[in-house]
C-alpha positions as CSV (number, residue, x, y, z in Angstrom):
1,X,11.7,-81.3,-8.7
2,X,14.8,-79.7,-6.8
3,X,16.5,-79.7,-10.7
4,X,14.0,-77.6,-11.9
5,X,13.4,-75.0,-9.0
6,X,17.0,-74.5,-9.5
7,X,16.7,-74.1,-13.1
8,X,14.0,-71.8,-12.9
9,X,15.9,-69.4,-10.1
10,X,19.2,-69.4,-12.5
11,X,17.1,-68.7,-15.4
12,X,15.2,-65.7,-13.8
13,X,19.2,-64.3,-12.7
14,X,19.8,-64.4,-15.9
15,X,17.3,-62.4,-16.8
16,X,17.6,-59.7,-14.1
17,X,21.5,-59.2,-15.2
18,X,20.4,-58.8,-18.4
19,X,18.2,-56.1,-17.4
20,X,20.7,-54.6,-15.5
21,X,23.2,-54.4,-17.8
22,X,21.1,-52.9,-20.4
23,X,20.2,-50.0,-18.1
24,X,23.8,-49.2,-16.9
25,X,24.7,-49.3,-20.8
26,X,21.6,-47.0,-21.7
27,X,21.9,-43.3,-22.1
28,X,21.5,-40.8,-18.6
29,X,17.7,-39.6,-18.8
30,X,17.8,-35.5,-18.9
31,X,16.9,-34.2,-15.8
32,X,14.2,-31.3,-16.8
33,X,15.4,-28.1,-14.5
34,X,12.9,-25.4,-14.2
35,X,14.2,-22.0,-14.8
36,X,13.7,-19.6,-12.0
37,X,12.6,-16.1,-13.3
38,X,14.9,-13.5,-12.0
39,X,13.2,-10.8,-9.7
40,X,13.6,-7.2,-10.8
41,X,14.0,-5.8,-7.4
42,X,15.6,-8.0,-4.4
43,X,13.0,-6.5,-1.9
44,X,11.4,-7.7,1.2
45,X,8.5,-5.6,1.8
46,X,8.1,-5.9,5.3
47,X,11.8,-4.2,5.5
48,X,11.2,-1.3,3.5
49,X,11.2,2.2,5.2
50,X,10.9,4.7,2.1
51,X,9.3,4.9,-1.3
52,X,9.2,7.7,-3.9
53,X,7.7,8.4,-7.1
54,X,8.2,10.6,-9.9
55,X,5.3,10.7,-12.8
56,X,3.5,13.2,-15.0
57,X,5.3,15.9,-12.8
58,X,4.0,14.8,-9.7
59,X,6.8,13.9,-6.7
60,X,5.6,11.7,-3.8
61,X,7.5,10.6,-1.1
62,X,6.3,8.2,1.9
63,X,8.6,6.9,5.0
64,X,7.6,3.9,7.5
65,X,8.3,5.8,10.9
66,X,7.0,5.1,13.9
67,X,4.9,1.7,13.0
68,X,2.8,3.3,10.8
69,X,3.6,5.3,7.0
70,X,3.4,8.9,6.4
71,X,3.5,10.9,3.1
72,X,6.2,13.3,3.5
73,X,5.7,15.1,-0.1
74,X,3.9,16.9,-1.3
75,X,2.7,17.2,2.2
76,X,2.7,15.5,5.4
77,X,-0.2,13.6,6.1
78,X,-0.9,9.5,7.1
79,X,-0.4,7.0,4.3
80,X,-2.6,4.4,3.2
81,X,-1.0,1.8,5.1
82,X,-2.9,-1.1,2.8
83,X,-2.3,0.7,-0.1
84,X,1.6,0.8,0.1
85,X,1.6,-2.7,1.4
86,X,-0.4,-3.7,-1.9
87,X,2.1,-1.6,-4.2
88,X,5.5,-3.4,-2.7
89,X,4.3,-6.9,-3.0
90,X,3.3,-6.0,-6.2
91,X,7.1,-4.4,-6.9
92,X,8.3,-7.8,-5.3
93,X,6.0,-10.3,-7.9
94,X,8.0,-8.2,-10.8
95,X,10.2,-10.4,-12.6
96,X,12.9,-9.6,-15.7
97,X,11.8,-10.5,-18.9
98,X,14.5,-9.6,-21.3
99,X,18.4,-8.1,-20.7
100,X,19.8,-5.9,-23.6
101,X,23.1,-5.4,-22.4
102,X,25.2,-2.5,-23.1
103,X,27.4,-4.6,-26.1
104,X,24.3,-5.8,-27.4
105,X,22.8,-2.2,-27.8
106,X,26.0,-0.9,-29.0
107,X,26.2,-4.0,-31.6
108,X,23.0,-2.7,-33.1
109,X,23.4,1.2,-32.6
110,X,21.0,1.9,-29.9
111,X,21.2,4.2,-27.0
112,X,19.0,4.7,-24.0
113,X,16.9,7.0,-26.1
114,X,15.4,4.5,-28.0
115,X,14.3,2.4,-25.2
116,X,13.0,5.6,-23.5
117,X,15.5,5.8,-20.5
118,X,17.1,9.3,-21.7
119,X,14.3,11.0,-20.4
120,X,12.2,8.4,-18.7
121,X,8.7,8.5,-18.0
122,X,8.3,7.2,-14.4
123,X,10.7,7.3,-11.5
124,X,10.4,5.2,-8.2
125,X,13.3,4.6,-5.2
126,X,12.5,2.3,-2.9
127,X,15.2,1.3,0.2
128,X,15.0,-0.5,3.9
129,X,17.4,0.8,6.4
130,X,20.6,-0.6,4.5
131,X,20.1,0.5,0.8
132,X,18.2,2.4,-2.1
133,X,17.2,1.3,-5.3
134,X,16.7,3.5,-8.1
135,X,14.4,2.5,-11.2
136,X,13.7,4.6,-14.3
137,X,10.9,3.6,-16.6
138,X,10.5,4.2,-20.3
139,X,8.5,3.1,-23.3
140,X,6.7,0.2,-23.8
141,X,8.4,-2.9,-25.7
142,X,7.8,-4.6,-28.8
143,X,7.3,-7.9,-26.3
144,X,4.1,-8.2,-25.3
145,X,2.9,-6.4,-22.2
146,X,6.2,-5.6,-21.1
147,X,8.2,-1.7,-20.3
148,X,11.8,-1.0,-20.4
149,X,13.2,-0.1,-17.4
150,X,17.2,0.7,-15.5
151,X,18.0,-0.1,-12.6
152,X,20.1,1.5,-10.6
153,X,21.8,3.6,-13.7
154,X,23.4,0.2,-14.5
155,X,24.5,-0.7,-18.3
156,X,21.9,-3.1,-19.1
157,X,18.2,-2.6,-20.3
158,X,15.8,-5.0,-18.3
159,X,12.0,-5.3,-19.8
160,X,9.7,-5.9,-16.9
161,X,5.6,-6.6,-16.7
162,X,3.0,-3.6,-17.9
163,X,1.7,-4.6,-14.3
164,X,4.1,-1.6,-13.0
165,X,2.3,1.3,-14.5
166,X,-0.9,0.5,-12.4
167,X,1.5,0.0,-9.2
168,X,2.9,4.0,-9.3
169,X,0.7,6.4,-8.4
170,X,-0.2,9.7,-10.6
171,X,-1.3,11.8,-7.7
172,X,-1.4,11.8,-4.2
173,X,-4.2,11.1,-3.2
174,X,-4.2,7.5,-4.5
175,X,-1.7,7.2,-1.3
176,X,-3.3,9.6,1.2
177,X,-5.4,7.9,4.0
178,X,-8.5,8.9,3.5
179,X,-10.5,7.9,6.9
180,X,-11.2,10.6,9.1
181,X,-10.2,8.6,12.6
182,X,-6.7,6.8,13.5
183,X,-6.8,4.1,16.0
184,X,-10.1,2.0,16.9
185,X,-13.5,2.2,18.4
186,X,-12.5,-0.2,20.9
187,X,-10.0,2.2,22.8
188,X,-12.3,5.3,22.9
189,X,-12.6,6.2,26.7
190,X,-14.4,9.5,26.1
191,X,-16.9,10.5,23.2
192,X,-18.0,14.5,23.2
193,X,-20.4,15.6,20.9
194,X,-21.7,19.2,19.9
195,X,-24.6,20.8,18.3
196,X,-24.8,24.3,18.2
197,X,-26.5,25.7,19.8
198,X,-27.5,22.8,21.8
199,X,-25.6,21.3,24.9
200,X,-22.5,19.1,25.1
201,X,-23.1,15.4,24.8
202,X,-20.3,14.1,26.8
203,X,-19.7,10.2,27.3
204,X,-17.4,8.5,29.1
205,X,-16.5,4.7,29.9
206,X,-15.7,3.5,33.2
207,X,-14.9,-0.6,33.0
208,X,-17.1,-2.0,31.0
209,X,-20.1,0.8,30.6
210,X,-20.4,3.9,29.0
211,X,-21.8,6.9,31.6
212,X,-23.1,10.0,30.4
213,X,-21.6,13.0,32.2
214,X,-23.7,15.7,30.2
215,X,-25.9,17.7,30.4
216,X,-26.7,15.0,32.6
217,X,-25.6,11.9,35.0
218,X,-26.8,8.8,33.5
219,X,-26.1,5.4,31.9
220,X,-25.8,5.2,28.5
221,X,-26.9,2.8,26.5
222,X,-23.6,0.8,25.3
223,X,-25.2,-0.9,22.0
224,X,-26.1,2.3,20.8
225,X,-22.6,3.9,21.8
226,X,-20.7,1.1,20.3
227,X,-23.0,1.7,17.2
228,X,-22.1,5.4,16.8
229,X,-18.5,5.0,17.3
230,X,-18.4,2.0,14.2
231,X,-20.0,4.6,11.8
232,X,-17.6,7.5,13.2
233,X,-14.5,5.0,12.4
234,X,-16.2,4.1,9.2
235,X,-16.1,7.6,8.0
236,X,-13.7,8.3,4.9
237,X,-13.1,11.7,3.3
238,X,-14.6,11.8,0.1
239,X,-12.0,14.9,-2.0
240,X,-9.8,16.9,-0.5
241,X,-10.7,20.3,-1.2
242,X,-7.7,22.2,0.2
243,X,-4.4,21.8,2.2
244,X,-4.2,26.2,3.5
245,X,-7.6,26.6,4.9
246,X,-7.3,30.7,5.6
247,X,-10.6,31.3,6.1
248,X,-12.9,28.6,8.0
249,X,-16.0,30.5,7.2
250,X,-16.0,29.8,3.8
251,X,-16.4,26.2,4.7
252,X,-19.0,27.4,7.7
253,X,-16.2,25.8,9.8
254,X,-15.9,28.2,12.0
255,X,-16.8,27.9,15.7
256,X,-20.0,29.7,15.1
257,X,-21.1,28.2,12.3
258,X,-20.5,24.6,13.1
259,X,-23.1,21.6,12.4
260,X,-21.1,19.5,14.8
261,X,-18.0,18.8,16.5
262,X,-16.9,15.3,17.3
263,X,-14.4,14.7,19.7
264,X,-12.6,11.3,20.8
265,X,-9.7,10.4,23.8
266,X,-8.3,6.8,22.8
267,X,-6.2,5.3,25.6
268,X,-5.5,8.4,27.8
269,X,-6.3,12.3,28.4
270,X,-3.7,13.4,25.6
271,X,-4.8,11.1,22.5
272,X,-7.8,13.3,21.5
273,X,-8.8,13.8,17.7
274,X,-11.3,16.5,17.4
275,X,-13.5,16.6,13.9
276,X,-15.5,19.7,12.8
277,X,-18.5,19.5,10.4
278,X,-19.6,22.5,8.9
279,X,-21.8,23.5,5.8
280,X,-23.3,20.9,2.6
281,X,-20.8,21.2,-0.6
282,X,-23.8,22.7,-2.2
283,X,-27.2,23.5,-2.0
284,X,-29.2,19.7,-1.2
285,X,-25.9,17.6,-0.7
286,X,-25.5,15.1,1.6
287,X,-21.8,15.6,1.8
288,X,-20.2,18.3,4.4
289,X,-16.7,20.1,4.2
290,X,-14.8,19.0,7.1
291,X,-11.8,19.5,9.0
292,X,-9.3,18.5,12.0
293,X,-9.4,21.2,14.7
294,X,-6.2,23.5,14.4
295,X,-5.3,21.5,11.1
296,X,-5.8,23.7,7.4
297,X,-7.3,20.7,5.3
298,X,-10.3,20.3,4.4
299,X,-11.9,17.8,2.7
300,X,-15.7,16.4,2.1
């Protein structure tokens, strides 16, 4: 019994070594590697501090000051903070598709003309606090949905996604904030409304409660103050119509032809916005030119 346990355990030794020695002898297994797609631009959103763009002759420039971005050209006027956030992480998803260097054009006799770059189509610099980059777009390539692009001025000829056409802007106003209020219902600590000719509507809150100082001493109903200041927060400018107001009659924003003036202190006497509503767009319109008190644009 002992003779064949052992015979059995030496047997299955055997084997194994066998196996073993097969396998050392055998050919390395390839190791698949997946290729990492090289980004176009080495950005980190949250670090950028200015972006321009040049397209269709339009120039539009926007800088991250002061926690919050500002269009600084054509005009100066607040960003749209979630727009701009939505354009960069698209600029950061951008990957290369293709590199034509400059041997390789020179090898087959093409310049920056024929990819479009001589005179390119679209322009955008983008840069954090350390460093700008500089990309010029040109015409579409044979390779399907893809553009020609140069970065920085360099020697090669990098094809990138389609996707970038619908990331820079034509015109500002796809980049313009377009609500009427900054900040947030919640930190409102004084609400006055006017009709003319009627009285002031003034309300204030003290803790927790809104009073209402005038034209008379009472308390206010907070549901219904907290509903009004939602929709005020909520409203968004429809077109602007102009940015040199001269005359604020022709808009019937002037002081005595106002519907309504709508003013708001958030967090402390000086932080007032003050909103003026004057006549409909046209005859049966719901929609109203507006303006910001001592500001010339006006929009609907």
């Amino acid at each position: 019994m002992h003779f064949k346990t052992t015979f059995f355990l030496l047997l299955a030794l055997a084997v194994l070594a066998g196996v073993l020695w097969i396998s050392s002898d055998a050919p390395p297994r390839a190791v698949r590697t997946r290729s990492v797609a090289r980004k176009l631009l080495p950005l980190e959103p949250e670090k950028i501090k200015y972006v321009s763009f040049s397209r269709e002759g339009n120039f539009i420039t926007c800088h991250h000051e002061q926690g919050q971005w500002m269009l600084h050209k054509p005009l100066l006027a607040r960003a749209d903070a979630e727009r701009i956030n939505r354009l960069l992480a698209g600029l950061e998803m951008l990957v290369v598709n293709e590199t034509i260097s400059a041997a390789q054009r020179q090898a087959r006799n093409l310049t920056l003309a024929d990819y479009g770059l001589d005179n390119p189509r679209a322009r955008l610099v983008i840069g954090d606090a350390e460093r700008r980059y500089l990309l010029a777009v040109g015409q579409d390539a044979p390779l399907k949905n893809s553009v020609y692009v140069q970065l920085d001025n360099g020697d090669d000829v990098l094809a990138t996604s389609t996707n970038l056409w619908a990331i820079i802007p034509r015109e500002v106003a796809e980049l313009r904030d377009h609500r009427l209020l900054q900040g947030s219902a919640f930190y409102v600590r004084r609400l006055d409304l006017r009709c003319p000719p009627g009285p002031l509507l003034q309300l204030v809150k003290e803790g927790s409660e809104w009073v209402l100082n005038k034209p008379l001493l009472a308390r206010a109903d907070a549901g219904k103050v907290a509903a009004l200041l939602e929709q005020l927060f909520a409203l968004t400018a429809r077109e602007f119509v102009t940015e040199t107001m001269s005359d604020p009659a022709a808009y019937g924003l002037n002081d005595d032809e106002l519907r309504l003036q709508v003013s708001l202190w958030q967090e402390g006497e000086n932080n007032v916005e003050r909103l003026l509503f004057g006549q409909p767009v046209y005859a049966e319109s719901n929609a109203l030119y507006a303006a910001h008190r001592d500001a010339h644009t006006v929009f609907t």
